[in-house]
MIKE-898370 format. One record per residue (C-alpha): residue number from 1; residue in one letter; x, y, z. Coordinates in steps of 0.25 Angstrom, whole numbers. Layout:
% residues N
<atom resi="NUM" resn="A" px="X" py="Y" pz="Z"/>
...
% end
This chain:
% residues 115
<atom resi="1" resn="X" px="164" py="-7" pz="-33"/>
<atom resi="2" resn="X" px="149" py="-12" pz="-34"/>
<atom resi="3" resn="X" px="138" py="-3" pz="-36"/>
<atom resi="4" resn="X" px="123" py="-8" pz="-34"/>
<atom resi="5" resn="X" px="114" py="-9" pz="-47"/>
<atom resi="6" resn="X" px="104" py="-1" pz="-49"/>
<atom resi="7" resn="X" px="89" py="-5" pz="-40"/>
<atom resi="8" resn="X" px="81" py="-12" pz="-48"/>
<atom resi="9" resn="X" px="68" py="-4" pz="-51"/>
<atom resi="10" resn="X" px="59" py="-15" pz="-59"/>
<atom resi="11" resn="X" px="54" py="-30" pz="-58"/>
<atom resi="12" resn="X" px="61" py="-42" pz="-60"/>
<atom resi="13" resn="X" px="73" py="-51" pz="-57"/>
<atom resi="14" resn="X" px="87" py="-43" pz="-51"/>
<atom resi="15" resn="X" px="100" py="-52" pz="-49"/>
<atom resi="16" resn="X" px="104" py="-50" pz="-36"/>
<atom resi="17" resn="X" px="119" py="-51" pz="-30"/>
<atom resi="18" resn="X" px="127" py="-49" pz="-20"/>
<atom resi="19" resn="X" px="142" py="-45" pz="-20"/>
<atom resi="20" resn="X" px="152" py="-44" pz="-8"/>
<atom resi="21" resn="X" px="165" py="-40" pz="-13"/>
<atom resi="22" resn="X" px="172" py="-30" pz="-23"/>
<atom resi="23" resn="X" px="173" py="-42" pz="-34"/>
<atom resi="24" resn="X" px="157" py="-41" pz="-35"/>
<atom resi="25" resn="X" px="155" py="-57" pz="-33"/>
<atom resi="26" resn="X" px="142" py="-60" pz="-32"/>
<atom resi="27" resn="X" px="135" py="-67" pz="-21"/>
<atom resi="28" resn="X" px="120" py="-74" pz="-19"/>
<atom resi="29" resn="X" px="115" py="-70" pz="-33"/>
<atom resi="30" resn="X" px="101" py="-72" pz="-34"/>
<atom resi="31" resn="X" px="88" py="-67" pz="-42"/>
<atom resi="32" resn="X" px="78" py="-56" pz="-37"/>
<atom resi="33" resn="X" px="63" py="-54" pz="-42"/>
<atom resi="34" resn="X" px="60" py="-40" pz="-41"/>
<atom resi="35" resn="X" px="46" py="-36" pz="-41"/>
<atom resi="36" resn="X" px="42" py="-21" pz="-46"/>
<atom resi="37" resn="X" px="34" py="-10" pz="-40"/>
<atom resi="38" resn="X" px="21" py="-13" pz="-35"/>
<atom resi="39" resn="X" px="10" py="-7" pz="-45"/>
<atom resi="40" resn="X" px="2" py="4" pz="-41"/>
<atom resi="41" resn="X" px="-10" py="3" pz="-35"/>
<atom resi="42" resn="X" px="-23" py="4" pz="-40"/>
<atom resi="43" resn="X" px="-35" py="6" pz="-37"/>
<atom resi="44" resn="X" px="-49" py="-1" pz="-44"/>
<atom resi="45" resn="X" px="-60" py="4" pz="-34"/>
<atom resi="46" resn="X" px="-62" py="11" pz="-21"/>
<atom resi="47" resn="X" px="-75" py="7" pz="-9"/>
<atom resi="48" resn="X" px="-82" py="16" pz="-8"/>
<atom resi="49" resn="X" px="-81" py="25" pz="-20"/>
<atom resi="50" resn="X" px="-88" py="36" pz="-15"/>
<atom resi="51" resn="X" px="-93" py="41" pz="-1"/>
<atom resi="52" resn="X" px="-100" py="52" pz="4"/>
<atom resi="53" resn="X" px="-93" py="66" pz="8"/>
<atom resi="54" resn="X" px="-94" py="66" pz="22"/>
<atom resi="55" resn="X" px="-92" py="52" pz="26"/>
<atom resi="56" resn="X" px="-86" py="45" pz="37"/>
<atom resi="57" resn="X" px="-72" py="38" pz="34"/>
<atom resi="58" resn="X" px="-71" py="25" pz="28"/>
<atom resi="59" resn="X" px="-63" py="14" pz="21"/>
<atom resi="60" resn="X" px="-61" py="17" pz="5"/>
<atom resi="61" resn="X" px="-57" py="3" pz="-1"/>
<atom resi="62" resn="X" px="-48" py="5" pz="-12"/>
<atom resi="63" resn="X" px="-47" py="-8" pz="-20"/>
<atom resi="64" resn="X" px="-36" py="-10" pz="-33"/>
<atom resi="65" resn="X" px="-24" py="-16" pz="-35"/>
<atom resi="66" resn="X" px="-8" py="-15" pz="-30"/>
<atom resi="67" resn="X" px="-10" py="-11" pz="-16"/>
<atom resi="68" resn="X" px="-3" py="-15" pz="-4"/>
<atom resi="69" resn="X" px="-1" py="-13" pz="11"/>
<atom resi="70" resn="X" px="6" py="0" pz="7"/>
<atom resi="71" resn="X" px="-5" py="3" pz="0"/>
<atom resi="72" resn="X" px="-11" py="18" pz="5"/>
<atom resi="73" resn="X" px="-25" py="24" pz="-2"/>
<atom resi="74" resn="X" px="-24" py="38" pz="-3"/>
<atom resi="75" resn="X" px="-36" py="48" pz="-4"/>
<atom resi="76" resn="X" px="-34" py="60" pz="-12"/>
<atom resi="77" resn="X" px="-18" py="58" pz="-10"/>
<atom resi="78" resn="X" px="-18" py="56" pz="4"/>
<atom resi="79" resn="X" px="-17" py="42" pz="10"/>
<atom resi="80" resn="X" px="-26" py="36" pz="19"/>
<atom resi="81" resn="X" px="-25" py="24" pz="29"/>
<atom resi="82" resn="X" px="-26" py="11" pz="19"/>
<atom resi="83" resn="X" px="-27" py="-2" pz="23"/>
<atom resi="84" resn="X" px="-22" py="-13" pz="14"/>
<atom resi="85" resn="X" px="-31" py="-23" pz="11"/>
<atom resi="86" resn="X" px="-25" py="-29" pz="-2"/>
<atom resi="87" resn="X" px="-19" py="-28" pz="-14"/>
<atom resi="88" resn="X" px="-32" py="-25" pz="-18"/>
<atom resi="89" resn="X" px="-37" py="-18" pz="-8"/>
<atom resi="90" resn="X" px="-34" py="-6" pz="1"/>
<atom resi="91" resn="X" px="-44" py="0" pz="11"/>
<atom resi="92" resn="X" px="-43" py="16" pz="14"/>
<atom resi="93" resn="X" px="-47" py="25" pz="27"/>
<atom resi="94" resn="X" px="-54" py="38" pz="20"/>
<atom resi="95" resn="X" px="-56" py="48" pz="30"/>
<atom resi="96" resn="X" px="-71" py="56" pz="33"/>
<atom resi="97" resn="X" px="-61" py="69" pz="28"/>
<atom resi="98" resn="X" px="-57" py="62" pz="16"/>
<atom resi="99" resn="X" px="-72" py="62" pz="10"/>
<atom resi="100" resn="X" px="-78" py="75" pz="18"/>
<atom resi="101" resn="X" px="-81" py="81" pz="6"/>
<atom resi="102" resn="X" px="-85" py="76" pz="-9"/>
<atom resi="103" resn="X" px="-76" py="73" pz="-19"/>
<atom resi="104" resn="X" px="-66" py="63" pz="-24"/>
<atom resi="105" resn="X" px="-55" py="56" pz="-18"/>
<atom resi="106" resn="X" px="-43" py="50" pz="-26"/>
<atom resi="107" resn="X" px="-40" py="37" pz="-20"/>
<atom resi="108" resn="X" px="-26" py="32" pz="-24"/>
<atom resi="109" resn="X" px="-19" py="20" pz="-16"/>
<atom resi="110" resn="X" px="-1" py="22" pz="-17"/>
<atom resi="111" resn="X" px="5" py="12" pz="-11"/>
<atom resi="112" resn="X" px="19" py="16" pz="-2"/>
<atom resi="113" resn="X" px="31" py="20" pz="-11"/>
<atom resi="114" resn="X" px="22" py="23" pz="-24"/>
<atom resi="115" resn="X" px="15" py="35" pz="-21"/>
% end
């Protein structure tokens, strides 16, 4: 009997095979590239960096590196509508309630599956 190999968890090439019958022959073997996990994001600057408590609403530009269309910006943990832009940029909908009173906000962007 055939057991599957284990999943392969890291970048680079994998054999791949197929078999149909109990004597393991293998058929249409070919060669795989296997890209790994995407990087985290990042973030290298945030428009505006500061605003007034008691402001309207607005669009936070959050500009960095490794985001995607399931990029999601999140303020002080929770995540707020996110518009991809590009890789390089994402644009965040910060609400009135979100700067009601002073203080400081953790921005951090997750992308799905990472956190």
């Amino acid at each position: 009997q055939s057991s599957m190999p284990p999943p392969i968890v890291t970048a680079g090439s994998a054999g791949v095979a197929k078999w149909t019958n109990r004597t393991d022959v293998y058929d249409n073997f070919y060669w795989r590239e296997i890209d790994g996990p995407a990087p985290p994001p990042a973030i290298a600057a945030l428009s505006p960096t500061t605003i007034p408590a008691g402001s309207a609403a607005f669009q936070l530009t959050v500009t960095g590196d490794g985001f995607g269309t399931d990029s999601v910006v999140r303020w002080n943990g929770s995540n707020r509508t996110t518009t991809f832009i590009s890789a390089t940029q994402l644009r965040a909908s910060i609400t009135a309630a979100d700067v009601a009173t002073a203080g400081t906000a953790s921005i951090t962007v997750v992308r799905s599956g990472t956190g």
